[in-house]
C-alpha positions in Angstrom: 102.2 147.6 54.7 106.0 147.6 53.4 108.4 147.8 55.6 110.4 150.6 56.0 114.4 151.6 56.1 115.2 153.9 58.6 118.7 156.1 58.6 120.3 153.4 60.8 119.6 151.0 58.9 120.8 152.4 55.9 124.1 153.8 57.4 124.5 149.8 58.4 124.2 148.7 55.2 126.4 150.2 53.0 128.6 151.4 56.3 128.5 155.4 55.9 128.1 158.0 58.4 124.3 159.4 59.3 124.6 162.1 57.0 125.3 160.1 54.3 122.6 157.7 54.8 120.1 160.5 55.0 121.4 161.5 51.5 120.8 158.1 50.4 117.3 157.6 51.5 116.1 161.0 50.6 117.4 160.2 46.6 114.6 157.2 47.2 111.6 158.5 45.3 109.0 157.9 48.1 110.4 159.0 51.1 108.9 160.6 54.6 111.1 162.9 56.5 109.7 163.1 59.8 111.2 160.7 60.6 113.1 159.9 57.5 112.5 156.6 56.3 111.9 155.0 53.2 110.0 151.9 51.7 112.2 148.7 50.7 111.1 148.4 47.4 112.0 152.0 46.8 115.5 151.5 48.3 115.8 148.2 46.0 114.7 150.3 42.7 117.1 153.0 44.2 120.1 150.5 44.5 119.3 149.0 40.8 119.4 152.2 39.0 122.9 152.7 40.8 124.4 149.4 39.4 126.6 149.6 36.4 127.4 146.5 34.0 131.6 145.8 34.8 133.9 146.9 31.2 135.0 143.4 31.3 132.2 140.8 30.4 131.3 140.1 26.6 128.9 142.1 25.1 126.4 139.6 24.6 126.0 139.1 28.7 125.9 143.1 29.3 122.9 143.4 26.6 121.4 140.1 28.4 122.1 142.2 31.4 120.2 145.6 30.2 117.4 143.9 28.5 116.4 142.9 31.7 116.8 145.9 33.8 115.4 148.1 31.0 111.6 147.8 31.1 111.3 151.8 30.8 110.8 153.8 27.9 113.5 154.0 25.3 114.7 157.1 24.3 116.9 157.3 21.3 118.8 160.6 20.9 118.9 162.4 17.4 121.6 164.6 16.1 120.2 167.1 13.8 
């Protein structure tokens, strides 16, 4: 079984209040709510799709960067 995150743990983390962490877990996908905890891997996926690649690195190492992360579907807009 995975181990689970609970709202303290999460307010120690990133160092919010209890409301805030209670935000947080419930934007994981999986979550329970009585009592409100989530699975690690789904506050790892969570924490990944928050991360942003910094303005100042080449553009070579932020498309090394997104290749990696980017294992989804692609979706290419079209302007019509």
């Amino acid at each position: 079984m995975d181990r689970l995150v609970t709202v303290k743990e999460m307010a120690e983390r990133y160092g919010c209040s209890n409301p805030t962490a209670r935000k947080y877990l419930r934007q994981c996908v999986p979550h329970l709510e009585d009592p409100l905890v989530a699975p690690e891997w789904a506050v790892k996926e969570w924490e990944e799709s928050r991360m942003v690649v910094p303005a100042e690195i080449s553009r070579k190492k932020a498309l090394e960067i997104t290749h990696r992360t980017n294992a989804g579907r692609i979706i290419v807009p079209r302007h019509r």
